[in-house]
C-alpha positions in Angstrom: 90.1 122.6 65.7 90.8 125.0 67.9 89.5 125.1 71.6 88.1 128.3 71.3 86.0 126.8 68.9 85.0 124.1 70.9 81.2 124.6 72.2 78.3 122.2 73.2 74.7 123.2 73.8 72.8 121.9 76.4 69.1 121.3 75.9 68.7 118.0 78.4 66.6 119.5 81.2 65.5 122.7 83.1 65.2 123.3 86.6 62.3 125.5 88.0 61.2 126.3 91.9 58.3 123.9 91.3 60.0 120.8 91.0 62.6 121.9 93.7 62.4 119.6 97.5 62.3 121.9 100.0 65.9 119.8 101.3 68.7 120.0 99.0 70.0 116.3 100.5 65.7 115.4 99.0 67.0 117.1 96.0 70.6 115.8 95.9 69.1 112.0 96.5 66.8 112.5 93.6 69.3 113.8 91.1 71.7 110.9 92.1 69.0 108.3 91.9 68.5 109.9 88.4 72.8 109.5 88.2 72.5 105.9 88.8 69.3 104.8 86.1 71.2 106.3 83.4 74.1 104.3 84.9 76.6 107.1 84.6 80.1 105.7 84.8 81.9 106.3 88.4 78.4 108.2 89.5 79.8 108.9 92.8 83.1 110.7 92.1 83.5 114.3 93.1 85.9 116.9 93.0 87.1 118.2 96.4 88.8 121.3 96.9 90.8 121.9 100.1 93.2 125.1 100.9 96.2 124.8 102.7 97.7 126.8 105.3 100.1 129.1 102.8 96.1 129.4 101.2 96.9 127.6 98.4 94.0 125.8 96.5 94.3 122.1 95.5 91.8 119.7 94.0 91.3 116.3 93.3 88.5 113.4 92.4 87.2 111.2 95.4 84.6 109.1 95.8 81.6 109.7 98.0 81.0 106.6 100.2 77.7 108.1 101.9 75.0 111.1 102.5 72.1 111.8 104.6 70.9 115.2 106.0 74.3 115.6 108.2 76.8 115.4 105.0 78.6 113.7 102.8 81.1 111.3 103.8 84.3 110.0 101.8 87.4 108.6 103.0 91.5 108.9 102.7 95.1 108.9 104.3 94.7 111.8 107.1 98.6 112.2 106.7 98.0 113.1 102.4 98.0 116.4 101.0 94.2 116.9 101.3 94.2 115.9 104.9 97.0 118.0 106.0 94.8 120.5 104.3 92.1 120.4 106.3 93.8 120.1 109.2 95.1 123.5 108.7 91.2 124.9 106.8 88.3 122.8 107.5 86.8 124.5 104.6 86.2 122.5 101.7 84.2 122.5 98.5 82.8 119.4 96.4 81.8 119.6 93.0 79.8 116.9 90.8 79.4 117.0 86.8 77.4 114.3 85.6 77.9 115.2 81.8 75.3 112.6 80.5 72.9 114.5 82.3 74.3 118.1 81.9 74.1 118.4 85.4 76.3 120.2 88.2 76.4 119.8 92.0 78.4 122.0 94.2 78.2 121.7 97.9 80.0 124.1 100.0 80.9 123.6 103.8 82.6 122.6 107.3 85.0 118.8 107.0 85.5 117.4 109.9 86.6 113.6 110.5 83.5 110.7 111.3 83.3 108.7 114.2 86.2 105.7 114.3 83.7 102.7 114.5 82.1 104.1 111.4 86.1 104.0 109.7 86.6 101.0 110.9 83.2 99.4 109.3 83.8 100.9 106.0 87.1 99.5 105.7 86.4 96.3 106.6 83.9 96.1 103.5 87.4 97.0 101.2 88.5 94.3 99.2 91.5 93.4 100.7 94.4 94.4 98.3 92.6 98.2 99.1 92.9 97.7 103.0 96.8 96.3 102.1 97.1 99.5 100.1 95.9 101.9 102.7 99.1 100.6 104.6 101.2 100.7 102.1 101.1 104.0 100.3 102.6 106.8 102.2 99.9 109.2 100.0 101.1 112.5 98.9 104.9 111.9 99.5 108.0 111.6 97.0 108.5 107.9 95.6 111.6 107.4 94.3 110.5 104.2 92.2 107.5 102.0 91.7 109.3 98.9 93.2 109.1 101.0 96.7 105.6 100.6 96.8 105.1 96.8 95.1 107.7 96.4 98.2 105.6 97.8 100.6 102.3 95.9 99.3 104.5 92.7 99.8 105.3 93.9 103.6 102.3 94.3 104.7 100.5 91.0 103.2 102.8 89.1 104.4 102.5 90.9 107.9 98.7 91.0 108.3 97.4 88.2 105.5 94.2 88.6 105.2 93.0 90.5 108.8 94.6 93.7 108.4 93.4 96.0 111.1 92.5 99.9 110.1 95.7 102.0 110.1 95.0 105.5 112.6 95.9 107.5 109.7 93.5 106.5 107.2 89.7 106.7 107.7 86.6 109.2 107.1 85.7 112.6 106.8 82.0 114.4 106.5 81.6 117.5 104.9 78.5 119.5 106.5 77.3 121.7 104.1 76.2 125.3 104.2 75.1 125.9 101.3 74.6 123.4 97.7 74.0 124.5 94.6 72.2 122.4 91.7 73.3 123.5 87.9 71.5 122.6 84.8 72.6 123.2 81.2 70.3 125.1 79.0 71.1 126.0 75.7 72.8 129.8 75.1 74.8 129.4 78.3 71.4 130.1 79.8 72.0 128.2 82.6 69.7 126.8 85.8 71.3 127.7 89.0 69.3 127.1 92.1 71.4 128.0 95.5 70.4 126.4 98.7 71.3 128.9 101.8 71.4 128.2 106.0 69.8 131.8 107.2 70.3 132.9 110.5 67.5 130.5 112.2 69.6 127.4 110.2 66.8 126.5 107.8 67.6 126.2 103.9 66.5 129.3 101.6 66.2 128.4 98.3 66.9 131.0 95.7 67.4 131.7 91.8 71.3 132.9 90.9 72.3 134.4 87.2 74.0 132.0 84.9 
């Protein structure tokens, strides 16, 4: 078959103003809560796209740990390539595709790194070969063999046993939207796209965009 060929039409759901919450995190909670009854495999995994300073686009799946009306919070190695990234561009962009559901999320904004306490709670609810790990990958960087890092894991567990502290260079970032925009399939590529916007006085306008 050829992947030109390749074509699926999408007759799940609509999405109409009527049904719309008048907050896109009202709306983002109720299409997750939707995410986790069809229990969805990894319902929480994202795509987030940073740009580096040479503006150079990279993206890659996290997971999102938390949300409310301030952002969306997930964590990682400040020293990796996504964190050098937005050390450089705070700019970022998260994307979710719940296929099951035929269902897009994109969420536009500013990243900028959470409060420590909150880093430091989160990681202590890791199971503790994660908390091990976060000392013992250097992320993003050239490994010459697999061994280096087993080797590494083995440091650090026999240093800390089971109380490792935090590293500095790993913890949480937030992303504070400006604008997120909610995609359902409909059949003939006839798409739902509704656009939440801050306006000038930093309340949400909702409007309609073209598939």
């Amino acid at each position: 078959m050829l992947i030109s060929n390749i074509r699926q039409e999408y007759k799940k759901g609509n999405l109409t103003e009527k049904e719309l919450k008048s907050s896109p995190f009202d709306q983002f909670e109720l299409w997750f809560n939707d995410v986790m009854i069809e229990k969805i495999p990894d319902p929480n995994a994202m795509v987030l796209s940073t740009v580096n300073v040479a503006g150079e686009p990279s993206s890659r799946i996290v997971l999102l740990k938390d949300f409310d009306s301030h952002g969306f919070v997930f964590f990682t190695n400040y020293n990796s390539r996504k964190g050098n990234d937005l050390e450089y561009n705070a700019k970022a962009c998260l994307l979710f595709f719940w296929q099951t559901l035929e269902r897009q999320v994109r969420i536009e904004g500013i990243v900028r790194k959470i409060d420590s306490k909150e880093s430091d709670l989160y990681y202590e609810s890791r199971p503790l070969e994660s908390r091990i790990g976060a000392w013992a990958s250097i992320q993003s960087k050239i490994m010459n063999d697999r061994k280096d890092l087993e080797n590494n894991v083995n440091f650090y567990r026999e240093k800390f046993g089971n109380n490792p502290m935090r590293p500095k260079h790993w913890g949480g970032y937030i992303l504070k939207p400006k604008s997120l925009e909610f995609w359902q399939g409909r059949s003939s590529r006839l798409h739902d796209r509704i656009i939440y916007n801050k306006d000038c006085e930093n309340k949400w306008k909702i409007q309609r965009l073209y598939p």
